[in-house]
C-alpha positions as CSV (number, residue, x, y, z in Angstrom):
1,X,20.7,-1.0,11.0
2,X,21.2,1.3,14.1
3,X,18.6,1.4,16.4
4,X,16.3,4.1,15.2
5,X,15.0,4.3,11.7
6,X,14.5,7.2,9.7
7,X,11.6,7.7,7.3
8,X,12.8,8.5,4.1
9,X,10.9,7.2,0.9
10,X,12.9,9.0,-2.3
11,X,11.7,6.0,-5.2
12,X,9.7,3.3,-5.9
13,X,12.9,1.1,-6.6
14,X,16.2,2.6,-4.1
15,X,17.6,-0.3,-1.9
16,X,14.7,-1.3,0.9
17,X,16.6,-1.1,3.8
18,X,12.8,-1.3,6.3
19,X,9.6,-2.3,5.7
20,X,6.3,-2.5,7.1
21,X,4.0,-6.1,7.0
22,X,1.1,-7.5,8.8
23,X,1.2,-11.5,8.8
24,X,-2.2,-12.2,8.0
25,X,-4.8,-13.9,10.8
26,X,-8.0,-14.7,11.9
27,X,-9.1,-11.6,10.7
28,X,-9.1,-12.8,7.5
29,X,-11.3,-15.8,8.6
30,X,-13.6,-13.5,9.7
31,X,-15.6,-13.5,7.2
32,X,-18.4,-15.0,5.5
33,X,-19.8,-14.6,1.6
34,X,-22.3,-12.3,3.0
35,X,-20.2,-10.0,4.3
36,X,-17.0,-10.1,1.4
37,X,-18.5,-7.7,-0.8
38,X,-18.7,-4.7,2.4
39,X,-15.2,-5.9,3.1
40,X,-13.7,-5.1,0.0
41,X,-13.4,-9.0,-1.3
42,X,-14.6,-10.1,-4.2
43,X,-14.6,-13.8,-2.1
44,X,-13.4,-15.0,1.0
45,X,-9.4,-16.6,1.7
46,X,-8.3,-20.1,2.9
47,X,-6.0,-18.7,5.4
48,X,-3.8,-21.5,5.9
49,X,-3.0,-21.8,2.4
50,X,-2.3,-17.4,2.3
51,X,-0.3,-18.3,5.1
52,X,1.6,-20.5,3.6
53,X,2.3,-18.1,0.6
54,X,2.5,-14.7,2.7
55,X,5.8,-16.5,4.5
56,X,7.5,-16.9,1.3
57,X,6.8,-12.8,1.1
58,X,8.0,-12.6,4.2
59,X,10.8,-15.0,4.2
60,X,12.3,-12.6,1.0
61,X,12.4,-9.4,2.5
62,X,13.9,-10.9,5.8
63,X,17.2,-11.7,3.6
64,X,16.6,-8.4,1.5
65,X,15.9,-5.7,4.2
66,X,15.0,-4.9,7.9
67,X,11.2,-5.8,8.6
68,X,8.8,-5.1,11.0
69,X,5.1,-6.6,11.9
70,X,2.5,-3.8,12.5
71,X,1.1,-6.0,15.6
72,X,3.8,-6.4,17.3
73,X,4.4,-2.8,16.7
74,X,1.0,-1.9,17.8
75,X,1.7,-3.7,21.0
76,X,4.7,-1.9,22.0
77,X,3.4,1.5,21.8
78,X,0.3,-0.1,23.7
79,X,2.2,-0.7,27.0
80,X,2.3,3.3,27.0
81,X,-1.1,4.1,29.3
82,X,-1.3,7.2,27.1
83,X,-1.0,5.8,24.0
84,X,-3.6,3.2,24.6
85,X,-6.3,5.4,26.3
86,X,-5.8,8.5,23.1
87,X,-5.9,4.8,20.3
88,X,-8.9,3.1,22.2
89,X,-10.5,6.6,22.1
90,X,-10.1,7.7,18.9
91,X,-11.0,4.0,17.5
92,X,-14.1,4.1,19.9
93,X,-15.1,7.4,18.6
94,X,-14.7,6.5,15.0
95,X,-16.8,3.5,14.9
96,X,-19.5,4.4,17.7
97,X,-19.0,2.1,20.1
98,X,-17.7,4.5,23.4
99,X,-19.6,2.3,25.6
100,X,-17.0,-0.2,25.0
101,X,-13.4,1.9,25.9
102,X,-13.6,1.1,29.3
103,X,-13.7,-2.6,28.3
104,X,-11.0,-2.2,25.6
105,X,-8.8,-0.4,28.0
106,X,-8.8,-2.8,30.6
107,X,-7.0,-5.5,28.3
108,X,-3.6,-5.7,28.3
109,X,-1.4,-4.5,25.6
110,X,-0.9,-7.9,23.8
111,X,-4.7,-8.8,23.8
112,X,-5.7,-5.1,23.1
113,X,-3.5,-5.6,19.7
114,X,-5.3,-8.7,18.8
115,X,-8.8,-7.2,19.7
116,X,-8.2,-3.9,17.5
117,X,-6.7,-5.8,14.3
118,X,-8.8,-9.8,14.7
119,X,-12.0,-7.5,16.1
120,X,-14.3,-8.3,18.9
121,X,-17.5,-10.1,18.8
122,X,-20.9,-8.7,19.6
123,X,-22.2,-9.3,23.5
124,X,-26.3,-10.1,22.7
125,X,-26.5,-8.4,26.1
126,X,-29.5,-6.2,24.8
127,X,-32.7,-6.9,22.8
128,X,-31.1,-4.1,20.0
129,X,-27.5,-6.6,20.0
130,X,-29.8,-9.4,20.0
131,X,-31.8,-9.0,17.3
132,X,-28.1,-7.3,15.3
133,X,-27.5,-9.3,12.4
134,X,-23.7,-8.0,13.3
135,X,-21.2,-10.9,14.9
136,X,-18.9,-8.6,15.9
137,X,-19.3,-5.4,17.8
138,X,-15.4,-4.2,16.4
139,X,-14.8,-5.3,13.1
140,X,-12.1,-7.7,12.3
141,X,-9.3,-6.2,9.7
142,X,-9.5,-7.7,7.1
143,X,-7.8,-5.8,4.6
144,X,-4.7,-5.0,7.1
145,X,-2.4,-6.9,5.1
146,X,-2.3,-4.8,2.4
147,X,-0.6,-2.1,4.4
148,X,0.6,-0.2,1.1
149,X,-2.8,2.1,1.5
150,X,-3.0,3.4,5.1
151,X,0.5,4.9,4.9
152,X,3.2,6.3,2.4
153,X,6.7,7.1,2.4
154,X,6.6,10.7,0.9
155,X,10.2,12.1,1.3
156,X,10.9,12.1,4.8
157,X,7.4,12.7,5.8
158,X,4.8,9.6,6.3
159,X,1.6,10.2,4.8
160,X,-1.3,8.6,6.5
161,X,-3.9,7.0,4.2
162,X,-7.3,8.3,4.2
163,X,-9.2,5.6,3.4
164,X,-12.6,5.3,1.1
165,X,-14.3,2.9,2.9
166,X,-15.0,2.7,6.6
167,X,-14.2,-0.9,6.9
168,X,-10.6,0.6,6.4
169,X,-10.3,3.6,8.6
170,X,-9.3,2.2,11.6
171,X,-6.2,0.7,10.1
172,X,-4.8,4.4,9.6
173,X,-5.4,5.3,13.3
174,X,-2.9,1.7,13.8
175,X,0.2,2.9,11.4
176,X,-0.4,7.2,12.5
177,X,0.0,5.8,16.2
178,X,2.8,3.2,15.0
179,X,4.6,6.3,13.0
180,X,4.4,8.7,15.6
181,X,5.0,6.9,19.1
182,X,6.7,3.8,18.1
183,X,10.3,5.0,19.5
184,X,11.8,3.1,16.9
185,X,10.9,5.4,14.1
186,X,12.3,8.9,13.6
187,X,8.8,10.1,11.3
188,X,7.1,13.6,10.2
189,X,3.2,12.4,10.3
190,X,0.6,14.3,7.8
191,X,-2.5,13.4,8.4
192,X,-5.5,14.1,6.1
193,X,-8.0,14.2,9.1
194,X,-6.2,16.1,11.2
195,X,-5.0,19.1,8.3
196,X,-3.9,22.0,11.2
197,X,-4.3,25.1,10.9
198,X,-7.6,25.2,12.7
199,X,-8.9,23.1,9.8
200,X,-11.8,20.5,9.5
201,X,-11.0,17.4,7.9
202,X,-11.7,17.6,4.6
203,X,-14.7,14.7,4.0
204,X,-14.1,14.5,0.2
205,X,-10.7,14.0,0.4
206,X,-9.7,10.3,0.0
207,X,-5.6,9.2,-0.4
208,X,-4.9,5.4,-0.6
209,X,-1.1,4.4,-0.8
210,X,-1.6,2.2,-3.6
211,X,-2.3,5.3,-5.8
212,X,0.7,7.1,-4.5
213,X,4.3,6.3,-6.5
214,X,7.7,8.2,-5.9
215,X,9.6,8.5,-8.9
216,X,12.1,10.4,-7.9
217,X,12.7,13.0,-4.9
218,X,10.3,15.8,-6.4
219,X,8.6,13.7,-8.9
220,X,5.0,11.6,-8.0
221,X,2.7,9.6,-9.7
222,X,-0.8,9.6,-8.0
223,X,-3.7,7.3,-9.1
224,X,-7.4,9.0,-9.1
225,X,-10.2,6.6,-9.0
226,X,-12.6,4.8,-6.5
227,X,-10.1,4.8,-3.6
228,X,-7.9,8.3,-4.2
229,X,-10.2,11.6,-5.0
230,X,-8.9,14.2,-6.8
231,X,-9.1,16.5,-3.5
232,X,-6.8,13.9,-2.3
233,X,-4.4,14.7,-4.8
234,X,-5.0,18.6,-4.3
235,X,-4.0,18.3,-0.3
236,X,-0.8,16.0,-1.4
237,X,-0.2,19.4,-3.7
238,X,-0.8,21.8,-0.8
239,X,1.6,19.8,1.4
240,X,4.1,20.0,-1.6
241,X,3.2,24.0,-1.5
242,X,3.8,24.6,1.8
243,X,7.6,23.1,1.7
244,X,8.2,27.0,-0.3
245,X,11.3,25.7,-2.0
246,X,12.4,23.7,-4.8
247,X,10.6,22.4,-7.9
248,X,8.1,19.5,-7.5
249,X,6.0,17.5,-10.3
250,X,3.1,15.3,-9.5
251,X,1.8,13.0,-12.9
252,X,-2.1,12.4,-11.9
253,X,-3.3,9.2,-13.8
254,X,-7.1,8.7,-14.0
255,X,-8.5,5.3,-13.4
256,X,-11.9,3.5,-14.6
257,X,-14.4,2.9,-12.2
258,X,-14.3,-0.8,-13.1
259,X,-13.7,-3.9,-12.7
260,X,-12.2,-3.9,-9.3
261,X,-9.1,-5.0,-10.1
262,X,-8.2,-1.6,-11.4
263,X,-9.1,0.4,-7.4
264,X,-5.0,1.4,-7.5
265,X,-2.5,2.5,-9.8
266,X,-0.2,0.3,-8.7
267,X,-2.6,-2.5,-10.2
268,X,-1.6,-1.3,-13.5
269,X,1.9,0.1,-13.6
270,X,4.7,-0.7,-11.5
271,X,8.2,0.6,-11.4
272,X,11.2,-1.5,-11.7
273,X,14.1,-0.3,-12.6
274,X,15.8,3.2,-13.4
275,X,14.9,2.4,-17.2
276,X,11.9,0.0,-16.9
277,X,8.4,-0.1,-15.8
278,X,5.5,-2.7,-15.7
279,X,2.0,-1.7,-17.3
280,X,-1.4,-3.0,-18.2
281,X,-1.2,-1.3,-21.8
282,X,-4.8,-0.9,-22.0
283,X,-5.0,1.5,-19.4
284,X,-1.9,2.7,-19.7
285,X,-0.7,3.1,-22.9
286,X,-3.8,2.3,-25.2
287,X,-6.3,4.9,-26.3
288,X,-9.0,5.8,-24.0
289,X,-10.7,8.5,-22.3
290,X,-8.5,8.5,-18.7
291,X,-6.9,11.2,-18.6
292,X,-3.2,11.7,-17.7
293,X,-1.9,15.6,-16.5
294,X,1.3,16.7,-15.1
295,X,1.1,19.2,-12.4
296,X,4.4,21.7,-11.6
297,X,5.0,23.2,-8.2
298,X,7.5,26.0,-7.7
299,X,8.4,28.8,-5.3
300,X,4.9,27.2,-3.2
301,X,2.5,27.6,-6.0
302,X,1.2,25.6,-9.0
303,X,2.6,27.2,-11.8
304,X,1.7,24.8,-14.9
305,X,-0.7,22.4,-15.5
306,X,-0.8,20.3,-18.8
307,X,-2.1,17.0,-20.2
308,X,-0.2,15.0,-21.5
309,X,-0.3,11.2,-23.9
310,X,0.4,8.8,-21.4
311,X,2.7,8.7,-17.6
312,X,5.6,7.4,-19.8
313,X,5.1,10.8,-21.8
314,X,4.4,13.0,-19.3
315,X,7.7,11.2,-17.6
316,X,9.7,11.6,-20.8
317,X,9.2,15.6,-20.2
318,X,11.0,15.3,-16.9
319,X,14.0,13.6,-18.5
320,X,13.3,10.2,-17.4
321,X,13.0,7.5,-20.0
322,X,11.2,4.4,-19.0
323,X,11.0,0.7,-21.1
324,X,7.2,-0.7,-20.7
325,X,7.3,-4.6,-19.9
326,X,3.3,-5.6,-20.5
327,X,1.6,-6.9,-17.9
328,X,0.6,-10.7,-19.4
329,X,2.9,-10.2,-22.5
330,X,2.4,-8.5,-25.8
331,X,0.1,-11.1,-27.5
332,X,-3.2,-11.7,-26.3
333,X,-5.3,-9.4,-24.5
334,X,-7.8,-12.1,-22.9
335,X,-4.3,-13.3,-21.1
336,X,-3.3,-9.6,-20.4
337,X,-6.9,-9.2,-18.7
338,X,-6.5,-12.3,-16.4
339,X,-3.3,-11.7,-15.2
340,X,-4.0,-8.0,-14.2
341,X,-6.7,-9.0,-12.6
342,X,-4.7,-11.0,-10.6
343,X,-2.1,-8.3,-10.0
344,X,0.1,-9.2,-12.9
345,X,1.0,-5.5,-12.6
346,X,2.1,-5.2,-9.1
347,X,5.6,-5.7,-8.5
348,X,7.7,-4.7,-5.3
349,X,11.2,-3.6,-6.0
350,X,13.1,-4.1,-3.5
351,X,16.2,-2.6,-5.2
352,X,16.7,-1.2,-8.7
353,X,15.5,-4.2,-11.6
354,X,15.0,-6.9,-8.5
355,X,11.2,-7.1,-7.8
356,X,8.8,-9.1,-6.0
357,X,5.7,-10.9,-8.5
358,X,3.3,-13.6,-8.3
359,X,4.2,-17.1,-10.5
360,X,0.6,-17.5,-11.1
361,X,1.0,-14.3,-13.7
362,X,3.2,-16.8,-15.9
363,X,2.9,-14.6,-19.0
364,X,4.4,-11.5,-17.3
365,X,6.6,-13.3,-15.5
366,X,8.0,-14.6,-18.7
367,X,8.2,-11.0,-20.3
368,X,10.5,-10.2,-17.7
369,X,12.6,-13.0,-18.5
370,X,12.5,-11.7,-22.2
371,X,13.7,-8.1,-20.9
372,X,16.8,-9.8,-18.7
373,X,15.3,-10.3,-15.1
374,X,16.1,-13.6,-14.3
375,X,13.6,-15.9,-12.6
376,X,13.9,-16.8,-8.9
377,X,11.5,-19.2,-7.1
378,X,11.4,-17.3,-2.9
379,X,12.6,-20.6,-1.9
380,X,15.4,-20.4,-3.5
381,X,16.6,-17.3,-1.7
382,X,15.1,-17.9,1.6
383,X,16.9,-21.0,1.7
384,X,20.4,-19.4,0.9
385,X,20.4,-21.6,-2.6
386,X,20.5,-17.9,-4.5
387,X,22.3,-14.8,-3.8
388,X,20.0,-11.7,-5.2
389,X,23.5,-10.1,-5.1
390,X,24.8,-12.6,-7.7
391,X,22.1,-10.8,-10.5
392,X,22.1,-7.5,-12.1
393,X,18.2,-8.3,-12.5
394,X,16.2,-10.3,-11.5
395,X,12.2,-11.4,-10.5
396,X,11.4,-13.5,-7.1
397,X,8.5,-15.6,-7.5
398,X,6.2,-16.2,-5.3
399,X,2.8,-18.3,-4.7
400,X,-0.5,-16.4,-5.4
401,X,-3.1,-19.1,-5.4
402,X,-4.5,-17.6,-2.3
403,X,-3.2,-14.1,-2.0
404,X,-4.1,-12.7,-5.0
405,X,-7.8,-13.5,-4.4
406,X,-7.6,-10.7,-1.8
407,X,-6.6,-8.3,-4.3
408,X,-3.6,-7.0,-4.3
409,X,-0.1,-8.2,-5.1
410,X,3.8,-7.7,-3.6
411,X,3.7,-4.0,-3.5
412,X,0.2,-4.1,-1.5
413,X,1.7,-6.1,0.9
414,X,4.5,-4.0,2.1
415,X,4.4,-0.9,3.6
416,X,8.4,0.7,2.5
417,X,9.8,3.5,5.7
418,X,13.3,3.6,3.9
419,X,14.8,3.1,1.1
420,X,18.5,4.1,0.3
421,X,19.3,6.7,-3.1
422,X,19.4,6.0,-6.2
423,X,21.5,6.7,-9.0
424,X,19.9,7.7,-12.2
């Protein structure tokens, strides 16, 4: 790959030729029962043994595509003095704590990294810190690893993730910075917070990237639910607006409020191949009150707006056809429920029908098998055993003991900047 990459995100399933990962740290230890819930967990991670599976993710996309750590991205564009002093103080100013930018500043770019993404503890230097129930003065990250949601591939633009929760918000700060001083990327930055035009941010308007799917080049998919509101959606419209020409349709899915294992769309349906999609039928295509509307863009304006069955109808209307594989099989819907909850549904393609899954989901894994993707332990590849090349289709297996108690699967975990066409 030459030295500079362009952002260009035009599917959910062209070739991956860069991606975006954080190797999880001690961020993730970070934690204790008490605090899990306010940090988005439903419990807290052995890191050694999400370690041990996150390398197998890893160890895939090294032989599939280009890939990139966010910290040791985040450290490069630290050893620019004005990158670090405008990141310190908009990451100070976010989370109230200017009384400590002079001390962030004065650590060097490496530390600084690990200090914004592991957090810094609390100093009971005062009778107010030491009576704080708080260990840490800037919270750890633990969620970084899932750095689908604080940006998205959107054409040749990035979109930066506004996030729901605060716990969250200083990870977008990390990949706007990455995306628009790194000098390795070539990116157009939209930012929700900062909307131009003389604007105030928006405080209703909420975009995660695991709501956000490409279809095609002027066709989306966006999620609405506990993490994307539909003001999110309406600014992703307005952006689409103000590009004046061409046609552009964005599918809105709604989502239930609960359990938690259905806060993205991606938790439920997946893309795989030109002609195939995964899905949680019960949201997706089983009766139920979640509504599922098309929206058409032309000329700069919205110019139709209609409900429709289901995505794959509302697809159907645009000319493309997708095959449903069911998340945790056909048969039982007590198996379909565990293994959604355990992101049976979220699948990384990293080029059209070769994905990215947990084993543990052993139901939908062997759905996919029924439907002609052959089965591929990560080992297998990273060792050189197994050519992805050699299959028309295939799925790459890997652990999820661990992971998947963190919530989120493949295509949580990675963070696409470019992807090559695809033919339909």
């Amino acid at each position: 790959m030459a030295s500079k990459v362009r952002t260009c995100i035009n599917s959910e399933i062209g070739k991956l030729e860069a991606v975006l990962i954080h190797t999880p740290g001690s961020e993730v230890e970070n934690m204790t029962p008490d605090n899990a819930e306010r940090s988005l967990y439903s419990d807290i991670l052995n890191l050694q043994i999400a370690l041990k599976e996150f390398r197998q993710l890893k160890g895939v996309l090294n032989v599939v595509s280009s890939t990139f750590e966010v910290k040791t991205l985040l450290q490069e564009i630290l050893e620019d003095n004005n990158v670090k002093t405008g990141l310190v103080k908009d990451v100070c100013s976010l989370e109230g704590i200017t009384d400590a930018q002079s001390h962030l500043l004065s650590s060097e770019a490496d530390l600084l990294a690990r200090q914004l993404i592991e957090g810094v503890a609390l100093e009971k230097n005062t009778l107010t810190r030491y009576l704080s129930n708080e260990r840490f003065l800037l919270k750890p990250l633990h969620n970084l690893f899932f750095t689908r949601d604080a940006a998205m591939g959107m054409n040749e633009d990035v979109l930066i993730g506004k996030m729901a929760s605060g716990v969250r918000k200083r990870e977008s700060l990390i990949m706007k910075a990455i995306f628009k001083y790194h000098p390795l990327f070539e990116a157009s930055v939209i930012d929700p917070m900062h909307p131009g035009g003389g604007r105030l941010p928006d405080e209703s308007v909420y975009i995660e990237g695991g709501d956000f799917l490409v279809v095609k080049e002027d066709v989306f998919i966006v999620g609405t639910g506990t993490r994307t509101s539909t003001q999110g959606i309406d600014f992703i419209i307005e952006n689409l607006q103000n590009r004046k020409n061409g046609v552009y349709h964005v599918i809105v899915q709604e989502l239930p409020s609960s359990p938690e294992s259905f806060i993205h769309l991606d938790m439920v349906f997946t893309i795989l191949d030109v002609d195939t999609c995964m899905v949680y039928k019960p949201i997706i295509l089983e009766s139920n009150k979640h509504h599922t509307i098309k929206i058409t863009i032309e000329g700069g304006r919205v110019t139709r707006i209609a409900e429709y069955t289901n995505i794959l109808e509302a697809l159907k209307t645009l000319g493309i056809r997708l095959k449903s594989v069911s998340c945790g099989g056909d048969v039982d819907s007590w198996i379909q429920e565990r293994e959604q909850w355990h992101s049976g549904a979220n699948f990384l393609a990293f080029e059209p029908g070769k994905v990215i899954g947990y084993a543990r989901n052993s139901n939908t894994v062997e759905e996919l098998y029924k439907n002609g993707f052959e089965v591929i332990a990560s080992d297998e590849i990273i060792k050189g055993k197994v050519n992805p090349s050699d299959f028309n289709k295939c799925v790459i297996t890997i652990e999820g003991s661990e992971l998947a108690r963190g919530g989120g699967g493949a295509r949580c975990m990675t963070m696409p900047v470019r992807r090559a066409e695809v033919r339909w």
